[in-house]
Structures are given as structure tokens and as C-alpha cells.
C-alpha positions as CSV (number, residue, x, y, z in Angstrom):
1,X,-7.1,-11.1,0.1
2,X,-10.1,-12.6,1.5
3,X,-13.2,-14.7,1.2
4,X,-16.2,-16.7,1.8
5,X,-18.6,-18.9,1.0
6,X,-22.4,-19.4,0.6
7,X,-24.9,-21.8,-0.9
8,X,-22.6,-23.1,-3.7
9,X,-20.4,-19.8,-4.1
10,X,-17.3,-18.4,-3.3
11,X,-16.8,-14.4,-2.8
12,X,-13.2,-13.1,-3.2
13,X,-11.8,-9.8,-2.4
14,X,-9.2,-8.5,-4.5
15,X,-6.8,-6.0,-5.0
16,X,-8.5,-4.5,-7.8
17,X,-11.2,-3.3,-6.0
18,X,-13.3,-5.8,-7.0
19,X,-15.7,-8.8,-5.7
20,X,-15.7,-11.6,-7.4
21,X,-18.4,-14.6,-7.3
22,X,-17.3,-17.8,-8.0
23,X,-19.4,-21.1,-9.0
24,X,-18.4,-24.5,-6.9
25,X,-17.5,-26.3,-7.1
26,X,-16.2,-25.9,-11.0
27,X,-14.6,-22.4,-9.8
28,X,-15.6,-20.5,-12.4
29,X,-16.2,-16.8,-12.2
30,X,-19.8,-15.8,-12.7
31,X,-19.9,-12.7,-11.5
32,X,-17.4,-9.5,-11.1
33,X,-18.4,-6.3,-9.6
34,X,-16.1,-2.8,-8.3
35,X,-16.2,-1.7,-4.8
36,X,-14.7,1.9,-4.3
37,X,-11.3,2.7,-5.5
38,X,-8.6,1.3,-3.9
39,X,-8.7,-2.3,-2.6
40,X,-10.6,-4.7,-1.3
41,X,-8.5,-6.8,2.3
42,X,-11.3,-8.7,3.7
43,X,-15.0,-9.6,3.7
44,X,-17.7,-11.2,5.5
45,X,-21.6,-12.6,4.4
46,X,-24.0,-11.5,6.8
47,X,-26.2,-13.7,8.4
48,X,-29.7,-14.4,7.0
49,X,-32.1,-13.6,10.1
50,X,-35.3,-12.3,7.6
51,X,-33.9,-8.9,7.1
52,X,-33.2,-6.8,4.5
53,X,-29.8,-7.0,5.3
54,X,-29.8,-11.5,4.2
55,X,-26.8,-12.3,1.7
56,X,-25.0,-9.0,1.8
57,X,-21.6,-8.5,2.3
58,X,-19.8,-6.2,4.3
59,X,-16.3,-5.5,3.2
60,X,-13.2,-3.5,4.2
61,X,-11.2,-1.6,2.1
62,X,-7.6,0.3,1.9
63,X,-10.0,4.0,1.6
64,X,-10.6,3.4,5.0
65,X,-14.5,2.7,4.8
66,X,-16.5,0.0,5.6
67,X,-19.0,-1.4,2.6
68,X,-21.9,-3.4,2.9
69,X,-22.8,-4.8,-0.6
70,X,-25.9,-7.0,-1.7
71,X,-24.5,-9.6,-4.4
72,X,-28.3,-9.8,-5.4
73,X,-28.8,-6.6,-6.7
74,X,-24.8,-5.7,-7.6
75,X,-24.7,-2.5,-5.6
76,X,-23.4,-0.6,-2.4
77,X,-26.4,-0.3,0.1
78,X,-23.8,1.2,2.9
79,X,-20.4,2.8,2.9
80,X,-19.1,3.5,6.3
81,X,-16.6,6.3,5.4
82,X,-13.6,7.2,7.8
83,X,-14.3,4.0,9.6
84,X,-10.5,4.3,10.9
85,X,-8.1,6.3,9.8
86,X,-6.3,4.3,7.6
87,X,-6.5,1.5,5.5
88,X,-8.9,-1.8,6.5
89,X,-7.1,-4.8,6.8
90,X,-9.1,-7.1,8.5
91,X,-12.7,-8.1,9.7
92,X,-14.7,-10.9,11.2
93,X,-17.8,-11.1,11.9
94,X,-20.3,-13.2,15.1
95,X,-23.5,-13.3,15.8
96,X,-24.6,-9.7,16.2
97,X,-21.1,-8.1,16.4
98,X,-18.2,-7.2,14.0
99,X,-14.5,-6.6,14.5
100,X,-12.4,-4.4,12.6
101,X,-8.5,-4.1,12.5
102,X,-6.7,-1.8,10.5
103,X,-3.2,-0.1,9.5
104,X,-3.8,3.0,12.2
105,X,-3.2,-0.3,14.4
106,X,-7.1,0.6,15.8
107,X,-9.2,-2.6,16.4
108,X,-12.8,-1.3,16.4
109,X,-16.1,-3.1,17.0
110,X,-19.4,-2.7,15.5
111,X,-23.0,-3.8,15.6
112,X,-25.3,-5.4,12.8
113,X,-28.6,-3.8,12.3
114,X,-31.3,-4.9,9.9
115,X,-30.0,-3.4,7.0
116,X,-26.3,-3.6,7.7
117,X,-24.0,-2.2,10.3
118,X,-24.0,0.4,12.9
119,X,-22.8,4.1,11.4
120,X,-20.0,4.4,14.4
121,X,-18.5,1.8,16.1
122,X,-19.7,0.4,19.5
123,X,-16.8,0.8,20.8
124,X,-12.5,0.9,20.2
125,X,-11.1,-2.2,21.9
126,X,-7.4,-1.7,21.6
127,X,-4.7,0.3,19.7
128,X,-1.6,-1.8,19.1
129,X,2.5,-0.3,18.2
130,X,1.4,-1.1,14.8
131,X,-0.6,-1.9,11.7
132,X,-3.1,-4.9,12.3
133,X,-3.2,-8.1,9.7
134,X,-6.0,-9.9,11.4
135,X,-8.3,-10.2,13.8
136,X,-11.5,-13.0,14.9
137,X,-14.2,-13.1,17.1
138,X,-15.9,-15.9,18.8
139,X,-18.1,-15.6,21.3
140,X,-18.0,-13.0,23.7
141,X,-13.6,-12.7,23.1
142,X,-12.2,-11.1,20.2
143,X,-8.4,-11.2,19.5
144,X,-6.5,-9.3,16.9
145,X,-3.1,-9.5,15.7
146,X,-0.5,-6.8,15.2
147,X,2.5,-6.7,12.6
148,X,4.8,-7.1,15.7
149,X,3.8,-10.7,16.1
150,X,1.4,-9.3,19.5
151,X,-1.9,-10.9,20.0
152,X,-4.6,-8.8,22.1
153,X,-7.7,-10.5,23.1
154,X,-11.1,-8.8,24.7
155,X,-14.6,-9.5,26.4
156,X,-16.8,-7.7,24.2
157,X,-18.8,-7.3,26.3
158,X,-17.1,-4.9,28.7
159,X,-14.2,-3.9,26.1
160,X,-11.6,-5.4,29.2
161,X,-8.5,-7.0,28.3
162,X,-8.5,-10.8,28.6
163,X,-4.8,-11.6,27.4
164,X,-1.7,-10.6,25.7
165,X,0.8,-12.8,23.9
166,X,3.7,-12.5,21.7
167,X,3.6,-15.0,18.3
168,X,6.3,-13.8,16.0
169,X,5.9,-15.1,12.7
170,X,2.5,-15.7,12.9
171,X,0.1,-14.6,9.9
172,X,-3.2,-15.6,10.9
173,X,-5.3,-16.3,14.2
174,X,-8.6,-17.8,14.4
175,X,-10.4,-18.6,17.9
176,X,-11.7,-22.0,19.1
177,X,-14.4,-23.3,21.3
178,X,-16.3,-20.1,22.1
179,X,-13.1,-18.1,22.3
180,X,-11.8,-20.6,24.6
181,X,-8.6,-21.2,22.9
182,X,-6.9,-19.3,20.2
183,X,-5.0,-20.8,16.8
184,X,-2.5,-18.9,15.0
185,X,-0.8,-20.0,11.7
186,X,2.9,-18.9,10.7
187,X,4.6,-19.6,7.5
188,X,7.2,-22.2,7.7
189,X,10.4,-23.3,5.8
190,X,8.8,-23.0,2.3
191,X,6.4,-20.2,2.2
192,X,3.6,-20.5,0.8
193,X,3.9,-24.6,1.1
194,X,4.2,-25.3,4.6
195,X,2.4,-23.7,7.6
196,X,2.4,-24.7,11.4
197,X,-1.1,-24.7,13.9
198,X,-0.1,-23.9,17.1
199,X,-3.1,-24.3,19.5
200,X,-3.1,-22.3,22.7
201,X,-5.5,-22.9,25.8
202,X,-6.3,-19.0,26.9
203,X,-5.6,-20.5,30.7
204,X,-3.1,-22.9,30.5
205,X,-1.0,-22.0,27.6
206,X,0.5,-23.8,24.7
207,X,-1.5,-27.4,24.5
208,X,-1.0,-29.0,21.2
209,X,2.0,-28.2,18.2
210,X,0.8,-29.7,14.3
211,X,3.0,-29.4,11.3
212,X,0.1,-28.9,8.6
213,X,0.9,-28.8,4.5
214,X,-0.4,-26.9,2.0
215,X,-2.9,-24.7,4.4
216,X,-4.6,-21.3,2.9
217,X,-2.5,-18.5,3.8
218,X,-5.7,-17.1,5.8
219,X,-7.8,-18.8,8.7
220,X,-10.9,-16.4,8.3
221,X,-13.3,-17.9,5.6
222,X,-17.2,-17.5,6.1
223,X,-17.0,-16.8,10.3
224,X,-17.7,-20.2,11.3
225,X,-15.6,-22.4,13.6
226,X,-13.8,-25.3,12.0
């Protein structure tokens, strides 16, 4: 469902409601533990600024919560329950902020604090037709997409409405350059094989088409531009 990665490990979300830690780069599972009930869509690895909130792990979930874990100690530090009102589907996570999407087609954004994440959310930042599969941040813009193939993006600063587009087919977005330009990935021919990058300029529109193989299913690893 999701990951990331963090001095020589891998996290994984799964639908078993677990985490799992992985050694690299042999891949070899060191660790397992269970978050919650129901499972696990996405995750993110806080960022280490001297707190007590360094190497932890904030995770959605399908019960609708929020969990921030620390893989140091094993256990749930935080649970933010009715985060929305149905299930988590995605996150991402930059700088001081973090971006939820989620199947009551709610996008939601939150603020870190030292020992995880704010109990309510700073603010709701748009409400789609219907559930949605992903969402990034970068910068000050933040962009989800819906199952309808509609991408919203947002100043997060002022929660205003920077764009809308239609990418049908897409499965995956993933901002570029300071939220300056937004990719998108969509399945091609042969799933699960083939993929295609379309690279769109926020001002000028479609600028560059690249037929990619055997690409992750997902663009949202650790947070970090590639």
C-alpha cells in the first residue's frame, strides 16, 4: 500500500494492519508490528528536528484514524480517531504540514508538533464527487486526486484553489519544483508493466510526455522530490 525509507530501511504498509521494517538493501524483514484493526493505505517518517517526535511514523488507516508510531520503541504514541469520516487512503507529508485524502472524498491538512501531529486538522482544503487515491504536497501547493480522474490543487497557505484538471486514468500524482509542476502516472497497456509520466507546467499546461517501464505503482515514497 505504501512506504518509505530511512537510514538503510524500508517501512511498508500493509493490508494486514501491519508495519513492516525491512533491511536494505538484502530486503529482509526484521521487524513486523500491528497498527489498529483494519488496514494500513499509507505512511510517512517524520522529520528528525531534535524532538521527541524523530523517526516516528504517522500512518493512515481504513478505521478512519490517523496513527503516529515510533518504530524505536514498537508502539502507538498517537491515534487521531475520526480523522475523517471514512476510510484513509492517502497522506504526504512537507516540512511542517501534512495532507490527508480519504474515501468521504475530504482532503484535510494538519500540522506537526513536537511529538506528532495536531489533534484537528488546520483546515479542509477540498471535498471532491468521490473517494480520494492520492494526494502530495510540495511547498506551499498541495494537490489531490479523486477516483474520477480530477486533480485539485491549493495554496496552503490560504486554503484557495490554485487549479483543477481532469487525468483519467491516472493512479498516482506527485508535485515538482516547489509545486511548480505536477506529475501523474497512469497504467498503460500491460498493467502493472508499463506506466506513462506525464509532466504538466501548472501555467502553461502539458510540457513533456515519457513512456517509462516497470515504474512502482505509487509516486509517494519518503516525501522527498525526485
Amino acid at each position: 500500500w505504501g512506504g518509505g525509507g530511512r537510514e538503510g530501511k524500508l517501512y511498508v504498509s500493509a493490508q494486514d494492519a501491519t508495519l513492516r521494517v525491512m533491511d536494505l538493501p538484502e530486503m529482509m524483514q526484521s521487524r513486523c508490528f500491528s497498527i489498529g484493526d483494519l488496514a494500513l493505505s499509507s505512511l510517512q517518517i517524520l522529520p528528525g528536528h531534535g524532538t521527541s517526535s524523530d523517526g516516528n511514523i504517522v500512518a493512515g488507516s481504513f478505521d478512519n484514524s490517523i496513527y503516529v508510531f515510533s518504530s524505536e520503541f514498537g508502539n502507538v504514541v498517537q491515534q487521531v480517531r475520526g480523522a475523517h469520516m471514512d476510510a484513509v487512503s492517502a497522506l504526504s507529508l512537507c516540512g511542517s504540514s501534512l495532507v490527508t485524502g480519504s474515501w468521504d472524498a475530504l482532503v484535510k491538512l494538519w500540522a506537526l508538533t513536537p511529538s506528532g501531529i495536531s489533534n484537528l486538522p488546520v483546515m479542509t482544503l477540498a471535498e471532491h464527487d468521490c473517494e480520494v487515491k492520492a494526494v502530495c504536497i510540495s511547498g506551499p501547493i498541495a494537490a489531490s486526486l479523486a477516483c474520477d480522474g480530477t486533480v485539485k490543487l491549493f495554496d496552503i497557505r490560504t486554503g484557495g484553489a490554485v487549479a483543477e484538471q481532469q487525468e483519467l486514468g491516472a493512479t498516482c500524482i506527485r508535485l515538482l519544483d516547489g509545486g511548480r509542476a505536477l506529475a501523474y502516472g497512469e497504467h498503460g497497456a500491460q498493467s502493472g508493466s508499463v506506466h506513462t509520466t506525464l509532466v504538466c507546467d501548472l501555467g502553461r499546461g502539458p510540457s513533456q510526455s515519457v513512456e517509462l517501464e516497470d515504474l512502482p505503482t505509487s509516486l509517494e515514497t519518503d516525501g522527498r522530490e525526485r
